[in-house]
N, C-alpha and C positions, 0 to 999 in steps of 0.2 A: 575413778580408782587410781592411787598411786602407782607412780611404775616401781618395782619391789625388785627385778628380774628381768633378763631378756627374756621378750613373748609375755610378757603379762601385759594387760594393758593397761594405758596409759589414762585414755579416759575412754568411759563410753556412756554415750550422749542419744538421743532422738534430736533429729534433724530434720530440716524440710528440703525436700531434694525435688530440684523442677517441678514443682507443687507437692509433691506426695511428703509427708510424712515415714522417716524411716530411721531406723538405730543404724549408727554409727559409731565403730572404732578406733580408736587411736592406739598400737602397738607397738613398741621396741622391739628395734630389729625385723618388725614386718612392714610398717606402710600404715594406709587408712583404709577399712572396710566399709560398706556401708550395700545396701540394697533398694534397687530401684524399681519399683511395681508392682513390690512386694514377693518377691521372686529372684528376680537377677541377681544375682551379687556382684558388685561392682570392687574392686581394687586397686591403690594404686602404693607400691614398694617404695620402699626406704630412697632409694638409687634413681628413683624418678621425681622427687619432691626440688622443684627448682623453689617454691616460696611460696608465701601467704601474702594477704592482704586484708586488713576490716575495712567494709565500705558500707558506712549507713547501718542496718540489720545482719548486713550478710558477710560472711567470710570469703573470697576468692583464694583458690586453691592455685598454686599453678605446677605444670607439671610438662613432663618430655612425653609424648604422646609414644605406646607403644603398639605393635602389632599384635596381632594373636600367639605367633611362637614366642612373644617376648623380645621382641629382636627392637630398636627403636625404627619410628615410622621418620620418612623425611619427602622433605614439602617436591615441589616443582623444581626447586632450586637447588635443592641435596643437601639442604640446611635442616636437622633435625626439627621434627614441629612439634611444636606445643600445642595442652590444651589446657583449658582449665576450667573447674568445678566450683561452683556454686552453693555453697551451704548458709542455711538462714536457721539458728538457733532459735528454741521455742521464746526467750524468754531474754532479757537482761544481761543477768547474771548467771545464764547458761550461754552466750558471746561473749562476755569476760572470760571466763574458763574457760573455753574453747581459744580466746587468746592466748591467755598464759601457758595454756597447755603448750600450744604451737611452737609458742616463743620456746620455752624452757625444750622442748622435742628439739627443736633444731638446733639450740646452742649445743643440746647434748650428741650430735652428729661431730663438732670439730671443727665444721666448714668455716671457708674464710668470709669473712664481715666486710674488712678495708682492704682495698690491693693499690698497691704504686703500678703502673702497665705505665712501660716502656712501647714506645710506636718508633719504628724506624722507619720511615718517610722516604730515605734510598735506599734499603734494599730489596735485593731480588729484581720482582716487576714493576716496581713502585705502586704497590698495592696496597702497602701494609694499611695505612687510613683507610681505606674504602673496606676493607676486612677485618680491620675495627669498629668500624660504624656497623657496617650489616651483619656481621656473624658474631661478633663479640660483645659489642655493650645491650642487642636486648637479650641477651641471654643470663648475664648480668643483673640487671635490669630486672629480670624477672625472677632473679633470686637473691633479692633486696641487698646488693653486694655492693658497695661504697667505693668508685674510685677515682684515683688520682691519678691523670693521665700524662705524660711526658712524653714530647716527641724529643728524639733527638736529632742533635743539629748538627753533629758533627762529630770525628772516630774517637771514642773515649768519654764521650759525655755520658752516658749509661753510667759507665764506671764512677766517673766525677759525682755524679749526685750520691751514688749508693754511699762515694766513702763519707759524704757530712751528714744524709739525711739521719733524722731521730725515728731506729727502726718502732719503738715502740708505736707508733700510730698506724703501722699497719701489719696484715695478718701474713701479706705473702707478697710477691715481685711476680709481675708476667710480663716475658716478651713478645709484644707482637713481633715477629721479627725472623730471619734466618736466626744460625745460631754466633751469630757474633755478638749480638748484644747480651746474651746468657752468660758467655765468654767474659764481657767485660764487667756485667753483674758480680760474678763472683769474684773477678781480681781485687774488682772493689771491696769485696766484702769483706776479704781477707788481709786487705791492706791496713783495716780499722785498727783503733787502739782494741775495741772491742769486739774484735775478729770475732773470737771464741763462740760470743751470743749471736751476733752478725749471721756468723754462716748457717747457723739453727731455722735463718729464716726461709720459709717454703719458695721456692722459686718454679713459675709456671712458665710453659714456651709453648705458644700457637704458632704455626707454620705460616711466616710470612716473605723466607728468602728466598734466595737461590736453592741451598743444598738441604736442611732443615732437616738434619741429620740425627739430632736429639727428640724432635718430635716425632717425624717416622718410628727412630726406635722403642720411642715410648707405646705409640699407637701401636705397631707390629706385632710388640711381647704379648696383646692381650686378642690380636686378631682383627683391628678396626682399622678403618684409611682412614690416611693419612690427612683429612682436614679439619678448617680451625674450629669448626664448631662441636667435633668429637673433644679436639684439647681443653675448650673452654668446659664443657661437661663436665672434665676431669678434674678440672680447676675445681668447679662449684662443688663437686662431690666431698672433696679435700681429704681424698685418699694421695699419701704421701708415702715417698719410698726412696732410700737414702743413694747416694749416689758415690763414686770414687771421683777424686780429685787426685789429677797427677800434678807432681811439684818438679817444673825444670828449672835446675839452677847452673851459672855459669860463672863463677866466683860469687861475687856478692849478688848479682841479678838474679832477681826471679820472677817466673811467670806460671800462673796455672791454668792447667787444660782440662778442660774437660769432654774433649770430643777425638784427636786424634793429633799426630804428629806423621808428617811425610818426608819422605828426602828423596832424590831420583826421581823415578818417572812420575808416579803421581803428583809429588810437589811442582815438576815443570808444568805438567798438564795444567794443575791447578791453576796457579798463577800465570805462568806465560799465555794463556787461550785469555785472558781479559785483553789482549790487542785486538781480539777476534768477538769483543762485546756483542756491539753492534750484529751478530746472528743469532744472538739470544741463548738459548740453552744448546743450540747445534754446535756451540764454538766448542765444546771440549770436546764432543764427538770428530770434530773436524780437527782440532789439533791434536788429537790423542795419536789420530793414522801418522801423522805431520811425524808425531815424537819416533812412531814404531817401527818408520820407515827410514827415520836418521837416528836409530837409539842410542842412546848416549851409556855409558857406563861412568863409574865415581872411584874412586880408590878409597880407600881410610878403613876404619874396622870399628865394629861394636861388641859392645861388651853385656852380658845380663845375667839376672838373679833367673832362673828358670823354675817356674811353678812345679810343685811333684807329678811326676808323670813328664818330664820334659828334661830332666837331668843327663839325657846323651848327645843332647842339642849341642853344637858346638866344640871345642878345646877349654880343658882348663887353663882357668889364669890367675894371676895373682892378685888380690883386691891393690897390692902396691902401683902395678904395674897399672891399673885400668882406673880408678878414681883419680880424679884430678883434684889439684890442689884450691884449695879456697882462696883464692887470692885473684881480682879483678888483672884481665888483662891490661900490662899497661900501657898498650897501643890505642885503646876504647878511649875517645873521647867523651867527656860527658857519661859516661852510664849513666840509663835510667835504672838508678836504687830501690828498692824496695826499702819505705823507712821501719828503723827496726822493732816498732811500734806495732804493725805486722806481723802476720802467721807467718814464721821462718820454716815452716815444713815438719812433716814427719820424722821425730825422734828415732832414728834408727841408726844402726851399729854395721854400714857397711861392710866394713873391714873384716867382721864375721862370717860375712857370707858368700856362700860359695859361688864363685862366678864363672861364668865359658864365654868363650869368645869364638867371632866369627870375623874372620877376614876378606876383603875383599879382592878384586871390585866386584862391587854391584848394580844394580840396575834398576832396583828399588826398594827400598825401606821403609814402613809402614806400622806405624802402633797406633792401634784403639781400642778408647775407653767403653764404647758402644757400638752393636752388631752393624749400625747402617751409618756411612758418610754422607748421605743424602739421599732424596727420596728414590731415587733408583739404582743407586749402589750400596750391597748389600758388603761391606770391607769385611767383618768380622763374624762371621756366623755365629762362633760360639759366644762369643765377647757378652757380662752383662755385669748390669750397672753397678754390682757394688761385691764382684768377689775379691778386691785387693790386688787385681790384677791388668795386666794392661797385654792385647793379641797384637804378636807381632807377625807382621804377614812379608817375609823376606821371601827376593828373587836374587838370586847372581846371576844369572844368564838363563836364556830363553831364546829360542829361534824366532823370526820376526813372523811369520805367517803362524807358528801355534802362539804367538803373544797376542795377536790381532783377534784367534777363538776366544783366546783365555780373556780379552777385557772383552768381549759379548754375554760371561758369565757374571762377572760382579752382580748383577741383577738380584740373583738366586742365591749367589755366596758362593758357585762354584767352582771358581777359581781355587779354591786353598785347595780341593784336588789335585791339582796339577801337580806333577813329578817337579816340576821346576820352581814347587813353591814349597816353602818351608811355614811352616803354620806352628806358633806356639805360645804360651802364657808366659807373660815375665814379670817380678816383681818388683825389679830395679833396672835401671838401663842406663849406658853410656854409647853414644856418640861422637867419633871419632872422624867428620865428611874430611874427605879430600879431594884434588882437585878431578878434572874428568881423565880419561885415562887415552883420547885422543890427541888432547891438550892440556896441556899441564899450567899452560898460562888462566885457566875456564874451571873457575868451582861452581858449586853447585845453589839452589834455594832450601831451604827447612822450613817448613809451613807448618805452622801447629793452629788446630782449629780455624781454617783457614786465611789466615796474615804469616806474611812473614817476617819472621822471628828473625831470621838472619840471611843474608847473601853474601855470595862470595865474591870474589872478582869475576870481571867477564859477565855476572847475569844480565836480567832483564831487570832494569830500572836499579841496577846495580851503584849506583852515585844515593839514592835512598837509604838514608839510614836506619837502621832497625837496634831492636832491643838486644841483641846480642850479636857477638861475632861469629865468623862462620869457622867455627872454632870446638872443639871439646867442651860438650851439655853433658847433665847428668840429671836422667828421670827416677822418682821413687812416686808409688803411688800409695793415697792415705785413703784408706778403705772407710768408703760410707762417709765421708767429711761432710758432703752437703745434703740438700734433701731440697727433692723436688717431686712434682704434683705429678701423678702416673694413673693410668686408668684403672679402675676395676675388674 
């Protein structure tokens, strides 16, 4: 029978199932039924069909094996397990049909066909190949998905391919990877003459770095951990869901985030604890005491668009006084340009809107796009992925033995509690760092999705040059611009 409707079916056929003869369903929107012993009814749903195969007479089915509550079942190793079912059609040209059907059943699901996967070989543990071989391509694999694999070699090759590949040959982008290669995925994408169709394309992220802070938040919003064989399922399903992209511009440069922007304390943690590599994920535990115990404060002041419900936040200002001028610093050697070929950012009317400002100093600065910075820090509670907005999580000051409690809560999110923390939505944002307020000859780092963006004098690896100066940014964020693979 033709599918007409959701829940009408699709085909239904007699089958031979582990010897017995037995009718079998094909439904939209439900799955395949079918009865084993003449009795049992056996089932498997839409959300569990990883793929088919004809072999000889019979059809192989394959599938994510689940439990009784419905919950998925996972092997010895906590890699979700598969089964798969055997159907032998009575006839010919009842295994034709039963093909066709399949085929035309799955294309009508959405899922991706071709994917480009990006494997990042440094980072995090130097994992990511070995968690692409074994959690990623049989899963793949077993849901006849076509791909293209690229390791990268080095920072910005992610990006370099995206911006000449011909996106038309595949369905979607996955990174094996922390999130820097998503990071440089999308700059690429955006950088295209053909941005526009470019960034339409579905972008997946299996957890394979250090912080893996888009994947977490992916997995969390629906209740699953945090591993790659959940993301890859999410992948196969090719349920999609759009995301914001923030645009920082500093005269003509630009760069887009799509995870978070830090200045102060988190961005020193961040960055300065890679001296302290070599202890592996303890090092930012161990530098974070290092920072709280010699804390550092910043002078300069920021300025934002403040989401409703958040309009007492701050002083008013005047958009004169807080946008900066479009005009490259002419100090900046070399700027790296965005060419104009490129998505130049969200159309918006600044100077319209009403802005408040906060002055400092302060002690840390904090915006993001997504509730979690990595898998055990929970930044943003409220934060999600596509309201046109970006949570800013400001301290000015804080006593060092309650700052020491307050970062044992990030975990949970509990931190934005604190009387010492100001928690709120913004639509637009400027940045204004200055130097530290110990010493005036000592600026600060700005980390956006973990690279820095810019440093000042005095940092760590401070002779390093970066994409902008440590100088007045200006963030706007373009709601829902990309779209990326999210679980059900």
């Amino acid at each position: 029978m033709e599918q007409t409707d959701g829940g009408e079916p699709i085909l239904s056929d007699r089958v031979r199932v582990n010897g017995s003869v037995s009718p079998a369903t094909l439904t939209a929107g439900v799955g395949l039924q079918w009865m084993e012993g003449g009795s049992r009814r056996c089932m498997v749903e839409e959300k569990d069909f990883l793929g088919f195969s004809a072999e000889g007479p019979t059809i192989k089915i394959r599938t994510v094996a689940e439990d009784r509550d419905g919950s998925c079942c996972f092997n010895s190793r906590g890699h979700p397990a598969t089964k798969t079912y055997v159907f032998e059609p009575l006839s010919e040209d009842s295994l034709r049909l039963w093909c066709r059907k399949l085929e035309e059943y799955f294309d009508s699901l959405g899922r991706p066909k071709r994917l480009l996967i990006f494997v990042n070989p440094y980072g995090g543990k130097k994992y990511a190949y070995k968690i692409f071989i074994d959690d990623v391509k049989p899963l793949l694999d077993d849901a006849n998905i076509e791909c293209t694999v690229q390791e990268t070699k080095y920072q910005l090759h992610a990006k370099e391919v995206v911006q000449t590949m011909d996106i038309s040959k595949y369905d979607g982008i996955v990174c094996v990877s922390g999130d820097g290669i998503l990071v440089e995925v999308v700059n690429g994408l955006l950088e295209r003459e053909d941005w526009n169709a470019a960034i339409k394309m579905p972008l997946g992220v299996v957890p394979a770095g250090t912080g893996n802070g888009m994947a977490k938040s992916l997995m969390d919003s629906v209740g699953l951990p945090c591993i790659a064989s959940n993301a890859v399922l999410a992948i196969i399903q090719g349920h999609k869901r759009p995301l914001d992209v923030a645009s920082i511009l500093q005269g003509e440069t630009r760069f887009f985030s799509v995870l978070m922007l830090a200045w102060g304390l988190v961005a020193d943690i961040d960055i300065e604890s890679e001296k302290y590599r070599w202890m592996g994920s303890a090092r930012m535990d161990f530098y974070a005491i290092q920072r709280i115990f010699h804390l550092r404060k910043y002078s300069g002041w920021i300025s934002f668009v403040p989401a409703p419900g958040f309009e007492a936040c701050g002083e008013p200002s005047s958009p004169k006084d807080v946008l900066p001028s479009n005009i490259n610093n002419p100090s900046q050697d070399e700027p790296m340009k965005v060419h104009q070929r490129g998505y130049q950012g969200p159309q918006v009317d600044l100077e319209s809107l009403e802005w408040r400002k906060i002055d400092g100093p302060f002690v840390s600065v904090w915006l993001h796009n997504v509730p979690w910075g990595g898998e055990d820090t929970k930044a943003a509670p409220d934060a999600k992925f596509s309201d046109g907005y970006l949570d800013l999580i400001l301290m000015k000051d804080c006593p060092r033995f309650a700052l020491l409690s307050l970062m044992t809560k990030l975990s949970n999110g509990d931190h934005v509690k604190s009387p010492y923390v100001l928690y709120l939505k913004v639509k637009a944002f400027v940045l204004e760092p200055g130097p530290r307020t110990d010493d005036a000859t000592k600026e600060g780092i700005i980390d956006v999705d973990g690279e820095v963006i810019a440093r000042g004098k005095g940092t760590y690896k401070s002779e390093q040059k970066t994409l902008m100066d440590y100088e007045k940014l200006q963030i706007v964020v373009d709601q829902g611009l990309a779209v990326i693979y999210a679980p059900l």
